[in-house]
C-alpha positions as CSV (number, residue, x, y, z in Angstrom):
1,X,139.5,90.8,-103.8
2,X,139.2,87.8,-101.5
3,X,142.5,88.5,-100.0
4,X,141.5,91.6,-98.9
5,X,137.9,90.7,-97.8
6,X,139.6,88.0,-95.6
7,X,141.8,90.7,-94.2
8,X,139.3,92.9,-93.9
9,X,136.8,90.5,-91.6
10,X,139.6,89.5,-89.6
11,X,140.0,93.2,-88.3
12,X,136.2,93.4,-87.6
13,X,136.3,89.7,-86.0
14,X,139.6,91.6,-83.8
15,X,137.7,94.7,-83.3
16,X,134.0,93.4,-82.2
17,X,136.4,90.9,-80.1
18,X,138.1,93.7,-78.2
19,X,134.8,95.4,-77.6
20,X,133.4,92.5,-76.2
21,X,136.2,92.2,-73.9
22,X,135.8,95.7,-72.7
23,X,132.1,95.7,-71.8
24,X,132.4,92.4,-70.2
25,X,135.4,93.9,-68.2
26,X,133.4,96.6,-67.2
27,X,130.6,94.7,-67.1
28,X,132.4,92.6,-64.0
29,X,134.0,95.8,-62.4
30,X,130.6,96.7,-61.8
31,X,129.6,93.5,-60.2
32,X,132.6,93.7,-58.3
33,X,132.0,97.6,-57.1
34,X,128.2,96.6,-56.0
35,X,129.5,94.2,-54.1
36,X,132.0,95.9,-52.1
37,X,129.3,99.1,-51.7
38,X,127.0,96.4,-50.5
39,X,129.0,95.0,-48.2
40,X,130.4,98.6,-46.5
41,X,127.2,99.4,-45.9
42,X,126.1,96.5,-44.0
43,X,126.1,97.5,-40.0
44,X,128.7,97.5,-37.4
45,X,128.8,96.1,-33.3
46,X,129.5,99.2,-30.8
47,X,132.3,98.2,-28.8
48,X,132.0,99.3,-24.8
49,X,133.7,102.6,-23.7
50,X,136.2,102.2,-20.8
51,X,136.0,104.8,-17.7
52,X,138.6,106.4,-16.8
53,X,139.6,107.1,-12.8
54,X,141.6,107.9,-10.2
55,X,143.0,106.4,-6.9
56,X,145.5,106.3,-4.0
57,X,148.0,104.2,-3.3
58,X,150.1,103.9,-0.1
59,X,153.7,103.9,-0.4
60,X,155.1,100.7,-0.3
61,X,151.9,98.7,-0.1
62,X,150.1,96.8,-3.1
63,X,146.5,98.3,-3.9
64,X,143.8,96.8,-6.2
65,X,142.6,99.1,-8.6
66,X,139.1,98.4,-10.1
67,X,138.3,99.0,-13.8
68,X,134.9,99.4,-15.0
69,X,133.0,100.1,-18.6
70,X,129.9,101.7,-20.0
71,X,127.8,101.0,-23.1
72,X,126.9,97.9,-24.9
73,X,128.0,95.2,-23.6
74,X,128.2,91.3,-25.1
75,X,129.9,88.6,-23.2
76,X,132.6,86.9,-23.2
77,X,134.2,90.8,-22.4
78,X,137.6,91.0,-22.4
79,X,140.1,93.7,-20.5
80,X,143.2,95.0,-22.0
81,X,146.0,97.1,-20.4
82,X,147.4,99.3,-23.8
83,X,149.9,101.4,-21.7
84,X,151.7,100.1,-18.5
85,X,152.6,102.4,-15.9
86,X,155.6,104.0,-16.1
87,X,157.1,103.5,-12.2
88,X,155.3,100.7,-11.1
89,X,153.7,96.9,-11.9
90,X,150.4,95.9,-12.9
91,X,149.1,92.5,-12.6
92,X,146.7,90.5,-14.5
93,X,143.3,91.4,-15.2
94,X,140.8,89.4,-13.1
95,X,136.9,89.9,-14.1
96,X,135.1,91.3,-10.8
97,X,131.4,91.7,-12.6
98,X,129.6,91.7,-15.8
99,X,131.0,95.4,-16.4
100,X,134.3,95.7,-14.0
101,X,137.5,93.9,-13.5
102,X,140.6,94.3,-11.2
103,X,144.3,94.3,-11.2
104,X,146.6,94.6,-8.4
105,X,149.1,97.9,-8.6
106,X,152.1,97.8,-7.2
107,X,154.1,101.1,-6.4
108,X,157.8,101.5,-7.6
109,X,160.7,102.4,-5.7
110,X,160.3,105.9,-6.5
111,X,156.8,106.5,-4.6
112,X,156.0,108.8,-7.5
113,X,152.8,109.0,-8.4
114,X,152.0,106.8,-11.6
115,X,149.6,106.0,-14.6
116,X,148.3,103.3,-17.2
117,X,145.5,102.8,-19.7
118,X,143.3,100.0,-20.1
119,X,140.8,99.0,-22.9
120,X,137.6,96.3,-23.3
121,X,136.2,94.7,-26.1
122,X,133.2,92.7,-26.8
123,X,132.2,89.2,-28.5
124,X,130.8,91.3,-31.7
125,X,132.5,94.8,-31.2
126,X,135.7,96.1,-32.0
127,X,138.7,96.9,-28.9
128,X,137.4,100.3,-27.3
129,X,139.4,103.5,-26.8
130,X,141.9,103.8,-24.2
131,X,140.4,105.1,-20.7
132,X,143.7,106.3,-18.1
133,X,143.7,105.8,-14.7
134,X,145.7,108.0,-12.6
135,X,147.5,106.6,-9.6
136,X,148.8,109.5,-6.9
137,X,151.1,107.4,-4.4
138,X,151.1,108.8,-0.7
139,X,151.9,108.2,2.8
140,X,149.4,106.5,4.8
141,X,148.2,108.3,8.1
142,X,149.4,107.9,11.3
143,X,146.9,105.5,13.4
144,X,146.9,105.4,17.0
145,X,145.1,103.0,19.6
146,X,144.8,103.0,22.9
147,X,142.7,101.5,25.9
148,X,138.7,102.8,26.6
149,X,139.2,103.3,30.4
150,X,142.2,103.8,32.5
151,X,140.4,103.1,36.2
152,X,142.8,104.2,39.0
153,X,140.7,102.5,41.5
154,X,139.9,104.3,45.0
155,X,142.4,106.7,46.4
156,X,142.9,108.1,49.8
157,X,143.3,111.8,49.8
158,X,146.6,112.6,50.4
159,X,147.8,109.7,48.7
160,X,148.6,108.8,44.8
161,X,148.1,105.9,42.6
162,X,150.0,105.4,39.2
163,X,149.4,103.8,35.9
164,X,150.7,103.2,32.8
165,X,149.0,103.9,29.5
166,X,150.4,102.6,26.7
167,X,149.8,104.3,23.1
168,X,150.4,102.1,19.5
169,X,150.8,103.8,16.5
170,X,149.2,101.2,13.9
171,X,149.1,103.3,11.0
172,X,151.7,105.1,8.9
173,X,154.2,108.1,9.5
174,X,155.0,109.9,12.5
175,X,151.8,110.8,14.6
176,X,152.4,113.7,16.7
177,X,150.6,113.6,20.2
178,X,149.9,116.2,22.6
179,X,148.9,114.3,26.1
180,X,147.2,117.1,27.9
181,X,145.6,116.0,31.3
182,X,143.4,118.1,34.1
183,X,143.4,117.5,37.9
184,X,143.6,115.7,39.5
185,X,145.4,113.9,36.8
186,X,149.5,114.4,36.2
187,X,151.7,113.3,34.1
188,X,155.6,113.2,34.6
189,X,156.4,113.4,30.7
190,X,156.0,116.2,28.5
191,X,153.1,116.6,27.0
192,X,154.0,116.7,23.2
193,X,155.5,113.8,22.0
194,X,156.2,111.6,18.5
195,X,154.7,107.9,17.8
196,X,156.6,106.2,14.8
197,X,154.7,103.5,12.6
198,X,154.4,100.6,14.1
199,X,155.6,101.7,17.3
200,X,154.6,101.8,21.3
201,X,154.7,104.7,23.9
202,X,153.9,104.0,27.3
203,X,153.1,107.2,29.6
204,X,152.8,107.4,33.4
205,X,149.7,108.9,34.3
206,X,149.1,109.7,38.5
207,X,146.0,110.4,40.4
208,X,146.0,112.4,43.3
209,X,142.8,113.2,44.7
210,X,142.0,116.7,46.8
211,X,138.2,115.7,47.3
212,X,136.1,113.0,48.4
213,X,133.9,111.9,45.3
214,X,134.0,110.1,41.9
215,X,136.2,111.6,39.4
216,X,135.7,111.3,35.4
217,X,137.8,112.3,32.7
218,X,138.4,112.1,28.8
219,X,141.5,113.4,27.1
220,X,141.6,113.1,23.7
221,X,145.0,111.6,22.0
222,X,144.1,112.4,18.3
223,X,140.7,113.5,16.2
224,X,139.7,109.6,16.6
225,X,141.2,108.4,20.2
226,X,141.1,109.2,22.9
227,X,140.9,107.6,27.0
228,X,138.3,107.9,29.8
229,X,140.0,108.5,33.2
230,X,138.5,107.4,36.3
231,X,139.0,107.5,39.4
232,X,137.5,107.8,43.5
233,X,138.7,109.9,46.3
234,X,137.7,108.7,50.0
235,X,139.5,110.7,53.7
236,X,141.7,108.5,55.0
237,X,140.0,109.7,58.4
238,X,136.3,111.5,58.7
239,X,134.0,113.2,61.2
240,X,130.4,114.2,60.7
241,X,129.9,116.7,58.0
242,X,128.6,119.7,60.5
243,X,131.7,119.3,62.7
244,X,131.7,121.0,66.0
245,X,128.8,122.8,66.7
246,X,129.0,124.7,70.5
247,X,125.7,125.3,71.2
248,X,124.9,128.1,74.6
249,X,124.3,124.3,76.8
250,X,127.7,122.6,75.4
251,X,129.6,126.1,76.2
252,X,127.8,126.1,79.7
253,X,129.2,122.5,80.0
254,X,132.6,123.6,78.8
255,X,133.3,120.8,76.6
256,X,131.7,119.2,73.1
257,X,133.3,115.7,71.6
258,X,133.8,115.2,67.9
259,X,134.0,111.3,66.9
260,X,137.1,110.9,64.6
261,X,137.1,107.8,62.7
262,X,140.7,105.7,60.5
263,X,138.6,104.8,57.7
264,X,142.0,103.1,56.2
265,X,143.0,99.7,57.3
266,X,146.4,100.6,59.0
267,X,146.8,103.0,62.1
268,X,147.0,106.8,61.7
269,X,148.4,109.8,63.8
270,X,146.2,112.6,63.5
271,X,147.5,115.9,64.5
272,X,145.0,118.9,65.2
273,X,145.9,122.9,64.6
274,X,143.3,124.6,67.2
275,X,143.0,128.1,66.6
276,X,143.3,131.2,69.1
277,X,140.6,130.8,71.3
278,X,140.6,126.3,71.8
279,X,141.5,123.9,73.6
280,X,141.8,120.3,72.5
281,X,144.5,117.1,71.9
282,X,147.5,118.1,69.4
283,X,147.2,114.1,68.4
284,X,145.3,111.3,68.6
285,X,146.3,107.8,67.2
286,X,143.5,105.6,65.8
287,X,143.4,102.2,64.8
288,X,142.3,100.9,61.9
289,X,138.3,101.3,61.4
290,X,138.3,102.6,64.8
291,X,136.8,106.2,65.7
292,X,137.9,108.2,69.0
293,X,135.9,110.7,70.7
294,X,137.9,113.6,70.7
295,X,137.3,116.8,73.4
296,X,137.3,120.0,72.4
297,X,137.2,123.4,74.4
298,X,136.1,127.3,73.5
299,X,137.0,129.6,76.0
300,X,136.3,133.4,75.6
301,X,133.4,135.6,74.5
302,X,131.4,135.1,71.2
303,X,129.9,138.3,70.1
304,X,128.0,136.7,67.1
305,X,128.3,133.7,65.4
306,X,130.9,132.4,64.8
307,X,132.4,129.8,62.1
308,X,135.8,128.6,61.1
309,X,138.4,125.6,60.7
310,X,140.3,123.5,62.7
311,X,143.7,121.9,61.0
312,X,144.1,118.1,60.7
313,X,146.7,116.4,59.1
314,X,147.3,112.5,58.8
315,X,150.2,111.8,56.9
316,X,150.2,113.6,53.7
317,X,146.3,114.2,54.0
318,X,145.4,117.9,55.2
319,X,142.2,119.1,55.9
320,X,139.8,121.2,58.0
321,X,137.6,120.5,60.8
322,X,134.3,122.7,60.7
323,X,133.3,124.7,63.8
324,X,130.7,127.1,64.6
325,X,130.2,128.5,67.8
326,X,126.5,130.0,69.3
327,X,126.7,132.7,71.7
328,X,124.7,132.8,74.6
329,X,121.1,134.6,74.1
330,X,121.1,137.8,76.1
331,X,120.7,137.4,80.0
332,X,119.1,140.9,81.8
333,X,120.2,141.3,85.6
334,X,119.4,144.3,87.6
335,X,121.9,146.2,90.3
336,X,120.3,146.5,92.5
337,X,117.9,143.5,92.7
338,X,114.6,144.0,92.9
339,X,112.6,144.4,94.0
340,X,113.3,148.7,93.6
341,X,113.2,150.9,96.1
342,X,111.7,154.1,95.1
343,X,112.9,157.6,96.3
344,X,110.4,159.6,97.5
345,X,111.5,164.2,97.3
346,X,107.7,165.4,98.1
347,X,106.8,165.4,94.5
348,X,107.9,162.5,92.7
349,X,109.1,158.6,93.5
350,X,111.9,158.0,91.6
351,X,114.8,155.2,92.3
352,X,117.7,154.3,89.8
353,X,118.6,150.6,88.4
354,X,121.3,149.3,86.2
355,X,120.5,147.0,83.9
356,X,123.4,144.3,82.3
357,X,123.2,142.0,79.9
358,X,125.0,139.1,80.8
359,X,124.7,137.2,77.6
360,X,126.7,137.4,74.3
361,X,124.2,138.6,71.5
362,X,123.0,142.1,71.8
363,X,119.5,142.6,74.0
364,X,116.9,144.1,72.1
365,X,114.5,145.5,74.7
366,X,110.7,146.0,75.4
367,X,108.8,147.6,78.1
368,X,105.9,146.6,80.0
369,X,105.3,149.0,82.7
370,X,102.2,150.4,84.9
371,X,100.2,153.1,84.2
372,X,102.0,156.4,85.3
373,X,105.4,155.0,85.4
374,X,108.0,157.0,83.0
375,X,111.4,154.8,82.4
376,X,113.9,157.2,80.9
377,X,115.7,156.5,79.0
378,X,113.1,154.5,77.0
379,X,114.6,151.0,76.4
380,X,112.8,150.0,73.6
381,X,115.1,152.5,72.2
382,X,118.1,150.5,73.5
383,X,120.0,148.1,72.4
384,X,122.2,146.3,74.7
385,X,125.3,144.4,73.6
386,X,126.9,141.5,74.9
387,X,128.7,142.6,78.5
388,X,127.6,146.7,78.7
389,X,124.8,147.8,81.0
390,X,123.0,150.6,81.1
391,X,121.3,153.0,83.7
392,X,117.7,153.8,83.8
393,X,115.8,155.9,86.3
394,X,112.2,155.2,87.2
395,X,109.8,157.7,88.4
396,X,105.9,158.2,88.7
397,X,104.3,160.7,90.7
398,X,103.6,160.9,94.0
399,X,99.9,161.2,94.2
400,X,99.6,158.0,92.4
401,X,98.6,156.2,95.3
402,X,100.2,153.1,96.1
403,X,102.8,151.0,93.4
404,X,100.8,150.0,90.7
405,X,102.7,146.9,89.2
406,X,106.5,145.6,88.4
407,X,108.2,146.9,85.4
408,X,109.0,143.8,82.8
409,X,111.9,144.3,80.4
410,X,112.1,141.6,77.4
411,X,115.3,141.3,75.4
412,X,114.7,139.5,71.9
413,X,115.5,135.6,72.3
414,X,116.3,135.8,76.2
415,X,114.0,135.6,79.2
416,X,112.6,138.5,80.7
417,X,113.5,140.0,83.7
418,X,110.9,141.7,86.4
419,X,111.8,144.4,88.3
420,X,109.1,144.7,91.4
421,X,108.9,148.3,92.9
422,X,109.0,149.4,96.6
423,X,109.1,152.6,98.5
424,X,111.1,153.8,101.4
425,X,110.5,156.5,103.4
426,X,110.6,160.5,102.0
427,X,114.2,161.7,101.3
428,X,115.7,163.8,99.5
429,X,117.3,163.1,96.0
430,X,121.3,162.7,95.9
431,X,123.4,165.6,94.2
432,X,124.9,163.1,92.1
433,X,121.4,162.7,90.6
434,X,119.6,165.4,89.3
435,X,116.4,165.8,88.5
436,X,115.8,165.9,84.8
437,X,113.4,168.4,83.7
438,X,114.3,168.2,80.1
439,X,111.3,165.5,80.3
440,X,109.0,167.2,81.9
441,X,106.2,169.4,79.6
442,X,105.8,173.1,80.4
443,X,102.5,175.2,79.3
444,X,104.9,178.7,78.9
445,X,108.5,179.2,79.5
446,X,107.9,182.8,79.9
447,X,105.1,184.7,81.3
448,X,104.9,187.6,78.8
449,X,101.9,189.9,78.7
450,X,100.9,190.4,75.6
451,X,103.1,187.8,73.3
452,X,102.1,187.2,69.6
453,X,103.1,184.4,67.8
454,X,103.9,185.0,64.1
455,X,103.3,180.9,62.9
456,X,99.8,179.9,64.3
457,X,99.1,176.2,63.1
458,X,95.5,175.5,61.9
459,X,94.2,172.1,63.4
460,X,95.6,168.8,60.5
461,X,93.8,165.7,59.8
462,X,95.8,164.0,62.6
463,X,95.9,164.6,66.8
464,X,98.8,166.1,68.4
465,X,101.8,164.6,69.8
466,X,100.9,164.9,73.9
467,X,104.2,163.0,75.7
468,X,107.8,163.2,74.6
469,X,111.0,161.6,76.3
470,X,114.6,162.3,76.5
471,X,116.6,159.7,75.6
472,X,120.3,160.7,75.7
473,X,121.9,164.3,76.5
474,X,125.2,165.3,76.0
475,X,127.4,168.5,75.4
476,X,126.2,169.3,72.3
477,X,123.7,166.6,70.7
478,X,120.4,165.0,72.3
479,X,117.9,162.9,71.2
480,X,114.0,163.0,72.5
481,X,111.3,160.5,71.3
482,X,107.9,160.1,71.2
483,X,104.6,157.5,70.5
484,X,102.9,158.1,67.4
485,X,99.5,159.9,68.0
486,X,98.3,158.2,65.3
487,X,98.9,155.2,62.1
488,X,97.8,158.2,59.9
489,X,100.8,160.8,61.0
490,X,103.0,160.2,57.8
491,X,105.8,162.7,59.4
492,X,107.1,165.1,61.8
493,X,108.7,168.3,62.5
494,X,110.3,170.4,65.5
495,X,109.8,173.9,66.0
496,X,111.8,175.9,68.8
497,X,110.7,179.0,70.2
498,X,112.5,182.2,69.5
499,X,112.1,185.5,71.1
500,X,112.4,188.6,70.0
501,X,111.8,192.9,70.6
502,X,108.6,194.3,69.2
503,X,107.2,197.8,69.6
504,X,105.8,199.3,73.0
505,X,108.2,197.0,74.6
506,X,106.7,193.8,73.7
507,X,108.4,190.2,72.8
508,X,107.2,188.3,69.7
509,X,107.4,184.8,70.3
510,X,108.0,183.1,66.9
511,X,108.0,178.8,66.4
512,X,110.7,178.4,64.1
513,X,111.5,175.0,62.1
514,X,114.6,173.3,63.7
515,X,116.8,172.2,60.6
516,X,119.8,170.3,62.2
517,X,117.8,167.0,63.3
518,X,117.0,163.4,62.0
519,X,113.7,162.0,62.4
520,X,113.8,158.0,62.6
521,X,109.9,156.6,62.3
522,X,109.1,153.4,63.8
523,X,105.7,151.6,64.4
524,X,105.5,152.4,67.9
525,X,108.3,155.2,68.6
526,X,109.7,157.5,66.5
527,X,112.5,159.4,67.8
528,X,114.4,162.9,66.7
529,X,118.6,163.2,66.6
530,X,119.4,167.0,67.5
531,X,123.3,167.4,66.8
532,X,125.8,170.4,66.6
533,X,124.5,172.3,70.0
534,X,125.8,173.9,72.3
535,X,126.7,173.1,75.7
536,X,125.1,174.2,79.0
537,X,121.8,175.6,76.8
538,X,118.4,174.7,77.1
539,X,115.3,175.7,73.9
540,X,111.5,175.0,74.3
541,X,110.4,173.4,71.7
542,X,107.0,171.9,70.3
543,X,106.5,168.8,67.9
544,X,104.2,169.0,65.1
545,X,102.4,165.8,63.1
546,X,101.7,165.9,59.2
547,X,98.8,164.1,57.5
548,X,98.9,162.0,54.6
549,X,98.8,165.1,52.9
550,X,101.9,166.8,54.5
551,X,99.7,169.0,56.2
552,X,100.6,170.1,60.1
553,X,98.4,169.0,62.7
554,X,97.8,171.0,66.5
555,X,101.0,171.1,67.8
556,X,102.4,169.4,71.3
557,X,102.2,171.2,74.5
558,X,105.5,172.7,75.0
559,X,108.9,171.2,76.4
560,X,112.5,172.0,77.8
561,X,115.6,170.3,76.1
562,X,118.8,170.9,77.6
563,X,122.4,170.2,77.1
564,X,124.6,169.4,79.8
565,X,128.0,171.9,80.5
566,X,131.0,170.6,78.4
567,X,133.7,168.3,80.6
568,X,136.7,171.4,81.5
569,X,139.6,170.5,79.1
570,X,142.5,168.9,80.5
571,X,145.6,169.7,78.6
572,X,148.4,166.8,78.2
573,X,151.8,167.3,79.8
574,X,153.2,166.8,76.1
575,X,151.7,170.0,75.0
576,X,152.8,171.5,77.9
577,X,156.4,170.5,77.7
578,X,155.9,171.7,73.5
579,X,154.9,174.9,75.1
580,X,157.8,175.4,77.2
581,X,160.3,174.5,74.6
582,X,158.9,176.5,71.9
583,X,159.0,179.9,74.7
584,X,162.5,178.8,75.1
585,X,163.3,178.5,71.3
586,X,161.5,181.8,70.9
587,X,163.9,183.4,73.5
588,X,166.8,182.1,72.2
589,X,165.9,183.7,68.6
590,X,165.5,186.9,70.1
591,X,168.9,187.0,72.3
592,X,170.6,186.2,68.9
593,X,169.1,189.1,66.9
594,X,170.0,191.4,69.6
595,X,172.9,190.4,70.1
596,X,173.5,190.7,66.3
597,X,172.4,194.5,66.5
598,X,174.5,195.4,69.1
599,X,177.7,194.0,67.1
600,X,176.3,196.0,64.1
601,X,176.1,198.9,65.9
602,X,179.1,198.8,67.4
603,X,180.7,198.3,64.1
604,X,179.0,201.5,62.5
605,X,180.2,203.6,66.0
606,X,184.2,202.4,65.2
607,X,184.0,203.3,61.5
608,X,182.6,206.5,61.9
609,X,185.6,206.8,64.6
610,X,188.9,205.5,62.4
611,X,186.8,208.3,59.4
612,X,187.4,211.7,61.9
């Protein structure tokens, strides 16, 4: 029994043993397991976060490439590059700031563009993910310098100066340049041309100046340079800015002098181009600042004013001389001088004058004469040009008494001449010179017992017209004129008279309008233009004022127009000798047909004979 009670506690001794073993076992993986649960759960540093970027690098040329990171930061930080480029170098990492650093990139052989990642890492912080930075590799740009100001100085028209500018291609590449420049500028190369890196171009740039003044410009090389051009151009010779002026005195004189003055410091030939009409040197030579006079001559009429150049050239300087020419004012003479002698044919005094105007601008007349005196034509409807002349007849009537006064003509801008008047002894007028009666106002053209008129006028709001004038008559036009009988008359018409049968045997006198005129209305004469009449024919006529209203007025007393017989017409000896030849052509056609019908005939009589 003992043996196996021994037996027996040594199993239960093994068993409680193995038991203890167990629960202490997993007694102490317990420990262990809170332990390592306390310990994952205790916290962690944040490392910093690198950025990633991008940049450029020139071919062939080093570049420093910054590197930078965000977050949390705790020094000492460190930089790490976890993938080297692929083509090129990267140097070491040198810290530029608490959150950047730098390395210096150098491109590869293969200018391709590149990459490499980089990585940071704080004191208490795990390395950070990998940020890339992208490299793109390219050529650098062209860069061009050149001077500010290219100053050519002063330049004498007709001459050049030269200079060179010189052009630097500093950057990269192959800089195309386009060297466009204006006038007065030139330039003897081409305009587009090529600048290599690192390489000079020198381009000749003239300046030839055409005026006298300053001259600015600015061409542009590229879309940053570009060069200010300056320059001045002076006349090698000069003369006062109005030139020649002849005024009436200087062309009385015959001469006007023109100071020339070498404004260079050498001697100069100048040669003058006069133009139809002057006189003057062909050259002068003039020394250096020196200034000759030099005399100039116009010769010939001047109808008007008158401008225009005279040529000079000095060497390869060409310009023109300014001129201007003033005519001479109109001048009034009278043939014969006065004083006038009057004519005196039992009736009226009348005497004839020619007046000319002697000057070179046309005369624009106005008459001052005595009471009773009639000029015809009037003159203050006359204009007389530079040269022509002009006949006027003078009358007044006879019972006037003695002469009452000279007659005084004023041309516009001239002195006025005074024509005193004198009578001679009673005598009759010359054939040659007609009386004129187309002036003189007649109460009735016909004496007709018992004429009606068909247009009676009732009396206007202005007075009737009570003188008229003729002014000019020929073969088939006239013109008459007339002073205003009042400022109020706002315009006018002419009525001729017609005639024509009525019953018993009597004449109707009607005033019909006359149609075929032109009324000109002045201030102080208004005057009518009668055209397409006939010759050798003479109307009574009457003229009639109209009120503001366009209403007629009483009508003027009645007056004879006439037109003077047509000149015979002269036929050419060429139309003549057409004539002749054109009868003789004629002639010759008809011999020819005649003689073409005999030969017919005579043709026709032998058939019928050779038939029988």
């Amino acid at each position: 029994m003992h043996r196996g009670s021994v037996k027996r506690d040594a199993t239960y001794f093994l068993l409680i043993t193995r038991r203890t073993i167990t629960i202490l076992s997993l007694a102490c993986a317990s420990l262990v397991a809170q332990s390592a649960f306390a310990q994952d759960r205790a916290p962690v540093a944040v490392p910093p976060f690198a950025k990633p970027s991008s940049v450029v690098v020139y071919t062939n040329e080093p570049a420093v490439v910054t590197l930078s990171v965000g977050g949390r930061v705790v020094e000492p930080l460190r930089f790490f590059i976890r993938k080297p480029p692929r083509f090129g170098v990267v140097g070491e990492v040198r810290r530029t700031g608490p959150r950047s650093a730098e390395v210096t990139y150098t491109p590869g052989a293969t200018a391709s563009d590149d990459s490499f990642t980089f990585a940071a890492q704080s004191s208490d912080s795990p390395v950070s993910a990998a940020a890339r930075v992208g490299i793109r590799i390219a050529e650098r740009p062209p860069v061009i310098e050149c001077p500010d100001v290219l100053d050519f100085g002063t330049v004498y028209i007709g001459d050049s100066e030269e200079r060179d500018l010189m052009l630097r291609n500093t950057g990269g590449g192959l800089a195309a340049v386009k060297l466009a420049v204006n006038p007065p500028w030139t330039s003897k190369n081409p305009e587009g041309f090529s600048i290599a890196s690192g390489k000079d171009v020198v381009r000749r740039i003239i300046f030839s100046p055409a005026d006298e003044r300053d001259f600015f410009d600015r061409i542009r090389i590229d879309a940053t340079a570009s060069v200010e051009l300056r320059g001045k151009g002076v006349f090698p010779v000069s003369w006062p800015k109005e030139g020649i002026i002849f005024s009436p005195q200087l062309r009385e004189r015959g001469k006007a002098s023109i100071p020339i003055t070498n404004t260079t410091a050498a001697e100069r030939d100048v040669v003058f181009s006069w133009p139809e009409g002057w006189r003057g040197p062909g050259s002068v030579t003039i020394g250096p600042g020196q200034t000759a006079a030099v005399e100039a001559e116009f010769f010939g009429r001047v109808p008007k004013i008158l401008e225009g150049m005279v040529g000079i050239q000095s060497g390869r300087f060409k310009s023109a001389l300014p001129f201007m020419l003033l005519p001479i004012p109109p001048r009034l003479v009278a043939a014969p001088e006065p004083p006038l002698v009057l004519s005196d044919d039992g009736q009226v005094l009348r005497g004839r004058v020619v007046i000319k105007n002697t000057g070179e601008t046309d005369a624009l007349l106005t008459l001052s004469a005595p009471e009773g005196v009639l000029v015809t034509p009037d003159p203050s409807l006359s204009v007389l040009s530079g040269g022509s002349s002009q006949e006027f007849e003078i009358s007044l009537p006879r019972n006037q008494g003695s002469i009452p006064g000279a007659i005084v003509l004023r041309p516009r801008g001239g002195d006025p001449l005074e024509l005193g008047l004198a009578t001679s002894p009673r005598t009759a007028m010359p054939a040659s010179h007609p009386s004129n009666p187309a002036t003189m106002p007649v109460k009735h053209l016909l004496e007709i017992p018992g004429t009606s008129s068909s247009t009676e006028l009732p009396p206007g709001n202005v007075p009737p017209v009570l003188t008229a004038s003729l002014i000019s008559s020929l073969p088939h036009e006239l013109t008459i004129a007339w002073p205003p009988p009042s400022p109020d008359a706002s315009g006018y018409k002419i009525q001729r008279r017609q005639l024509s049968a009525a019953k018993d045997a009597q004449i109707n006198v009607e005033w019909v309008d006359w149609k075929e005129l032109k009324i000109q209305v002045g201030p102080e004469l208004v005057a009518a233009h009668i055209h397409r009449l006939p010759a050798n024919s003479f109307w009574t006529i009457r003229i009639i004022a109209l009120d503001a209203a366009g209403q007629p007025g009483p009508p003027s007393p009645a007056f004879r127009i006439s037109t003077p017989p047509a000149p015979p017409t002269s036929i050419p000896p060429w139309v003549w000798l057409v004539l002749i030849a054109a009868v003789a052509a004629a002639a010759g056609r008809v011999a020819v047909i005649r003689r073409r019908q005999v030969l017919a005939q005579e043709d026709a009589r032998l058939a019928r004979l050779q038939a029988e």
